[in-house]
N, CA, C and O atoms as a Tinker XYZ file with bonds, in Angstrom:
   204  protein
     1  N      0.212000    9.951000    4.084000    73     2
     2  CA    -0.142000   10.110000    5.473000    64     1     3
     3  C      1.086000   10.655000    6.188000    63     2     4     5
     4  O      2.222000   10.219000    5.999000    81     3
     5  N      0.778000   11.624000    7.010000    73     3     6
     6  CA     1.714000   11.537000    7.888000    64     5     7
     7  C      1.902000   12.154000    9.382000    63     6     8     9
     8  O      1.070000   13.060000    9.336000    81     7
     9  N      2.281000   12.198000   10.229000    73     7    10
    10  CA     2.149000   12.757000   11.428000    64     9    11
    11  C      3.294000   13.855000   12.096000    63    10    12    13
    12  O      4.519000   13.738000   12.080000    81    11
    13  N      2.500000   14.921000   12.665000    73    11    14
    14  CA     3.560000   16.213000   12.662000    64    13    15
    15  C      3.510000   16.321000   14.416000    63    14    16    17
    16  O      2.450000   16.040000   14.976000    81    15
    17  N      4.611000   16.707000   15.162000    73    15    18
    18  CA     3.998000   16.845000   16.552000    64    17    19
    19  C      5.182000   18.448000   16.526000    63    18    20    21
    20  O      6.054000   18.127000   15.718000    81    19
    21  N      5.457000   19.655000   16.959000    73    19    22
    22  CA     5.854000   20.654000   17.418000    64    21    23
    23  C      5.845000   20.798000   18.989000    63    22    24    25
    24  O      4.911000   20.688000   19.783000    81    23
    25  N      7.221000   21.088000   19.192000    73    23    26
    26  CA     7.303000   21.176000   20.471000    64    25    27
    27  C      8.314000   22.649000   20.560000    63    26    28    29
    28  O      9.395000   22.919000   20.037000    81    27
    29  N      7.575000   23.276000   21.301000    73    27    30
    30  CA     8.688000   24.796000   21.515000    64    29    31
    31  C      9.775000   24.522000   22.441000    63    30    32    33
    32  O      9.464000   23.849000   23.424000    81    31
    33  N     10.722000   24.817000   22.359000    73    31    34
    34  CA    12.269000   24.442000   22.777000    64    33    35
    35  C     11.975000   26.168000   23.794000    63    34    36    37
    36  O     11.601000   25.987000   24.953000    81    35
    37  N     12.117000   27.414000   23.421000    73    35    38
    38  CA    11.973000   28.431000   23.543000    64    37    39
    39  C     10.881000   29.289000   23.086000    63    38    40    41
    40  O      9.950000   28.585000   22.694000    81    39
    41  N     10.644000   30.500000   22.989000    73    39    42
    42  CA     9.705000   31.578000   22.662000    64    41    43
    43  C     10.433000   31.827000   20.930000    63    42    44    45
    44  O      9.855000   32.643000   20.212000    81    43
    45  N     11.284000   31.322000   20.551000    73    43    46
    46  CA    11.880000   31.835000   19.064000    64    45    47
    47  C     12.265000   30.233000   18.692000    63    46    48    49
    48  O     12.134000   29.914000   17.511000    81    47
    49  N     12.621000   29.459000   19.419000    73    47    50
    50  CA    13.244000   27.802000   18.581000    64    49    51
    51  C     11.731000   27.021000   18.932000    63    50    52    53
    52  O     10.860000   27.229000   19.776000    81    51
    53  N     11.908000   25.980000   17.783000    73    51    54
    54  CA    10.805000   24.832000   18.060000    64    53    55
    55  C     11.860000   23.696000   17.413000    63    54    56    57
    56  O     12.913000   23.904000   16.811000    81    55
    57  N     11.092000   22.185000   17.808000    73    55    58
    58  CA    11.566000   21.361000   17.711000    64    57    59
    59  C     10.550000   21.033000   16.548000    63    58    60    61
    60  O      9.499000   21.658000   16.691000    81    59
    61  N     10.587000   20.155000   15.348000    73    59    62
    62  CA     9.100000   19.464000   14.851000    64    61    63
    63  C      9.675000   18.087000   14.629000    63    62    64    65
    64  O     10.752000   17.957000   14.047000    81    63
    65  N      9.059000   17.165000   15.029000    73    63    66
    66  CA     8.766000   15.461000   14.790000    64    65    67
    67  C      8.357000   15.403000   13.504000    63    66    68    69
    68  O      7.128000   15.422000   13.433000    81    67
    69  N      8.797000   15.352000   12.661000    73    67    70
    70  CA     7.576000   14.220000   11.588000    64    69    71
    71  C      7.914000   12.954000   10.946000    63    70    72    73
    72  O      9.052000   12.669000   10.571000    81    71
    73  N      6.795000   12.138000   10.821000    73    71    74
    74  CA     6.788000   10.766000   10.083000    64    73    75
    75  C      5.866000   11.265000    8.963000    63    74    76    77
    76  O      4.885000   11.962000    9.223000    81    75
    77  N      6.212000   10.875000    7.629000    73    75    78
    78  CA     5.569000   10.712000    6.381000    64    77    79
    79  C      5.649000    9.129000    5.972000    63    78    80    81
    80  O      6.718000    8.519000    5.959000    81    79
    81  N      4.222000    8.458000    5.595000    73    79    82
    82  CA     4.316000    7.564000    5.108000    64    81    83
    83  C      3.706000    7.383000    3.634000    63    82    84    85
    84  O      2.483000    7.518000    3.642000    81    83
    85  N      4.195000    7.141000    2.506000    73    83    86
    86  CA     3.376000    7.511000    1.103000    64    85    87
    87  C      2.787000    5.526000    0.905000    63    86    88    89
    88  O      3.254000    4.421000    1.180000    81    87
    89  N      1.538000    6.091000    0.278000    73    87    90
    90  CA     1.400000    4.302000   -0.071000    64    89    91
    91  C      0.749000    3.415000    1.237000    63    90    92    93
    92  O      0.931000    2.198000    1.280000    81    91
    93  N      0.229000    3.892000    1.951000    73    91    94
    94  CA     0.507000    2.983000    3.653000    64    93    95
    95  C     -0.496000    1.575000    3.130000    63    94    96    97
    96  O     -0.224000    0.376000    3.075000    81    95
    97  N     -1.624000    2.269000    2.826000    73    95    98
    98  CA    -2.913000    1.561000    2.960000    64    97    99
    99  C     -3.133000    0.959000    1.066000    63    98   100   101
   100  O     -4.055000    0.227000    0.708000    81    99
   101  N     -2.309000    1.371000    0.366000    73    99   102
   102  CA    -2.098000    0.804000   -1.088000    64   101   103
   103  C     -1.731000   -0.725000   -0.949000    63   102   104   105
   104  O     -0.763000   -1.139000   -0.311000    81   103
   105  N     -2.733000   -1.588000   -1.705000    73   103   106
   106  CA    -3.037000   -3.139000   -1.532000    64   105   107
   107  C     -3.210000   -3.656000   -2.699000    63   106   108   109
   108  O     -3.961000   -2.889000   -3.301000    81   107
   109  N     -2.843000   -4.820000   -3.572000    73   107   110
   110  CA    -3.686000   -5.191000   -4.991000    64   109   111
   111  C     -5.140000   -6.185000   -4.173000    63   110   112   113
   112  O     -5.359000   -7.054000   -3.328000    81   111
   113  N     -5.698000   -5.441000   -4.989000    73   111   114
   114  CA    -7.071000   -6.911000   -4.856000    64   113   115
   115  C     -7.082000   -7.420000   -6.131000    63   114   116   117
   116  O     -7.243000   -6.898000   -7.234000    81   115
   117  N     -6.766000   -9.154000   -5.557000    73   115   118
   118  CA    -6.240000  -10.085000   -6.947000    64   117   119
   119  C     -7.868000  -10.569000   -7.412000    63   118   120   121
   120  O     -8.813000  -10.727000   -6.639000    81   119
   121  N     -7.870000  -10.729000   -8.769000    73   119   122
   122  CA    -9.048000  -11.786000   -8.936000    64   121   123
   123  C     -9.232000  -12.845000   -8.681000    63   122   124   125
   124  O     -8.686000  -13.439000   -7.751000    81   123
   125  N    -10.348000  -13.483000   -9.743000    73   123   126
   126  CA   -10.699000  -14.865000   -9.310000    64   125   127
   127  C    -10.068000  -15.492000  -10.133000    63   126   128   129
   128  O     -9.930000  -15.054000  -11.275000    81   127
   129  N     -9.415000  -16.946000   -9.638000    73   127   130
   130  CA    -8.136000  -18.031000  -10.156000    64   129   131
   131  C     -9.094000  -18.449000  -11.511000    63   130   132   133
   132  O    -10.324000  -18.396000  -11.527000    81   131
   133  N     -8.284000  -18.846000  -12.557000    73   131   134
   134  CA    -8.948000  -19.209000  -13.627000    64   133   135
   135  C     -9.298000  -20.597000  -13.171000    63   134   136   137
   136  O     -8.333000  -21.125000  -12.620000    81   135
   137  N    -10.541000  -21.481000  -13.231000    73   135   138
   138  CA   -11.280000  -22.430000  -13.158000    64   137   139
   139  C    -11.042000  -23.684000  -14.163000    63   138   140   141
   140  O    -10.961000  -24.867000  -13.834000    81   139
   141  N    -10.950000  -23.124000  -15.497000    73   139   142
   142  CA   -11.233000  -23.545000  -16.930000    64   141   143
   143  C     -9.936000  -24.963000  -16.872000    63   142   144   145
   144  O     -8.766000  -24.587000  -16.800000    81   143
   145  N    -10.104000  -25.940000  -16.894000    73   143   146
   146  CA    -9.477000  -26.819000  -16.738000    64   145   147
   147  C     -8.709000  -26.903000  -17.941000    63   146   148   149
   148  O     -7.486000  -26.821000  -17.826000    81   147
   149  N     -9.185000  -27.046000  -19.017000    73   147   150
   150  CA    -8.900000  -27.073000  -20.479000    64   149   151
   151  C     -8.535000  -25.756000  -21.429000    63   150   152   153
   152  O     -8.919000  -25.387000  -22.539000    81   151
   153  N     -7.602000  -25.231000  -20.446000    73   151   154
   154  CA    -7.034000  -24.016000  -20.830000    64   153   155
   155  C     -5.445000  -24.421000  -22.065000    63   154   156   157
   156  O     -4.552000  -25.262000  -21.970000    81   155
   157  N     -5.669000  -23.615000  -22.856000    73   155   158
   158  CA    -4.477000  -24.521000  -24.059000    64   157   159
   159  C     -2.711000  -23.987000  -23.216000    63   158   160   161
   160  O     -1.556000  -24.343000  -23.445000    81   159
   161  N     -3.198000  -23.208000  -22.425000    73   159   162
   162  CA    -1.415000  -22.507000  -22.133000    64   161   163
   163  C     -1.438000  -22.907000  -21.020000    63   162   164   165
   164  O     -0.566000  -22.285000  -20.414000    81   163
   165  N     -2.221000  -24.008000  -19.977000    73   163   166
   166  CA    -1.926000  -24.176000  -18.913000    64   165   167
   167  C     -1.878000  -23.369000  -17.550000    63   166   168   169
   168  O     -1.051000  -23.265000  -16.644000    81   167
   169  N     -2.939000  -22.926000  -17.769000    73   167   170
   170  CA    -3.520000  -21.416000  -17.025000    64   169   171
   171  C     -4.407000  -22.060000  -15.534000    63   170   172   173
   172  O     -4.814000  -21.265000  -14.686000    81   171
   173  N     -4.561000  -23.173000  -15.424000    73   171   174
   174  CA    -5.408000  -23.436000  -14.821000    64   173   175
   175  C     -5.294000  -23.123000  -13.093000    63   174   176   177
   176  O     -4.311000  -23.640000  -12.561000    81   175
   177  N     -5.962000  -22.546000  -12.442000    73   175   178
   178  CA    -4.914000  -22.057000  -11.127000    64   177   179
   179  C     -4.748000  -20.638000  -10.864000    63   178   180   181
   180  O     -5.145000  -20.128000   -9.816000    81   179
   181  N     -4.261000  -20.090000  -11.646000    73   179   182
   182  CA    -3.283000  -18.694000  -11.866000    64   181   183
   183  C     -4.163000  -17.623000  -12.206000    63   182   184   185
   184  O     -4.781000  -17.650000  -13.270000    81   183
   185  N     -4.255000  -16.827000  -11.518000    73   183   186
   186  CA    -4.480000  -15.517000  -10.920000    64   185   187
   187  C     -3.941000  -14.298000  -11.855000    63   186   188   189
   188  O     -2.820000  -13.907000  -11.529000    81   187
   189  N     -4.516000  -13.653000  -12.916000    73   187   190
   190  CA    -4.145000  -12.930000  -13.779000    64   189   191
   191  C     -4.394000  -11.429000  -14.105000    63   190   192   193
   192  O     -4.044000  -10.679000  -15.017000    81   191
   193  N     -5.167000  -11.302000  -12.945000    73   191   194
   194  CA    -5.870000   -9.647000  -12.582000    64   193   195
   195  C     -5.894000   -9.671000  -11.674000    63   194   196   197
   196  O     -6.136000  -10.581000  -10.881000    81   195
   197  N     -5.431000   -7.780000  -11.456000    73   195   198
   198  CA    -5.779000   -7.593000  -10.397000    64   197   199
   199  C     -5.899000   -5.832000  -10.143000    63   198   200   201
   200  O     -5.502000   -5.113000  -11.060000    81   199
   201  N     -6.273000   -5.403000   -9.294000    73   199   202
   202  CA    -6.945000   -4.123000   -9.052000    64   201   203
   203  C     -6.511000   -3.267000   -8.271000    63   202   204
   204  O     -7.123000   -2.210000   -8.111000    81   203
């Protein structure tokens, strides 16, 4: 994303603004917590995917 604004200083100079932002709206969506009580590694809780 990013935003450009130009402003003419003169008929031959310009000024340009810009902001670039990479990534802005990039988020993990985590899964669902493992349930399984009787997990042998003690997993129970913990959140192991995600998207």
């Amino acid at each position: 994303m990013n935003l450009l604004k130009r402003v003419r200083i003169n008929e031959t100079q310009e000024l340009q603004l810009r902001i670039d932002a990479v990534n802005l709206l990039n988020h993990p969506n985590f899964g669902d917590p493992n349930l399984n009580i009787n997990t042998p590694n003690n997993d129970f809780g913990r959140i192991t995917t995600a998207t």
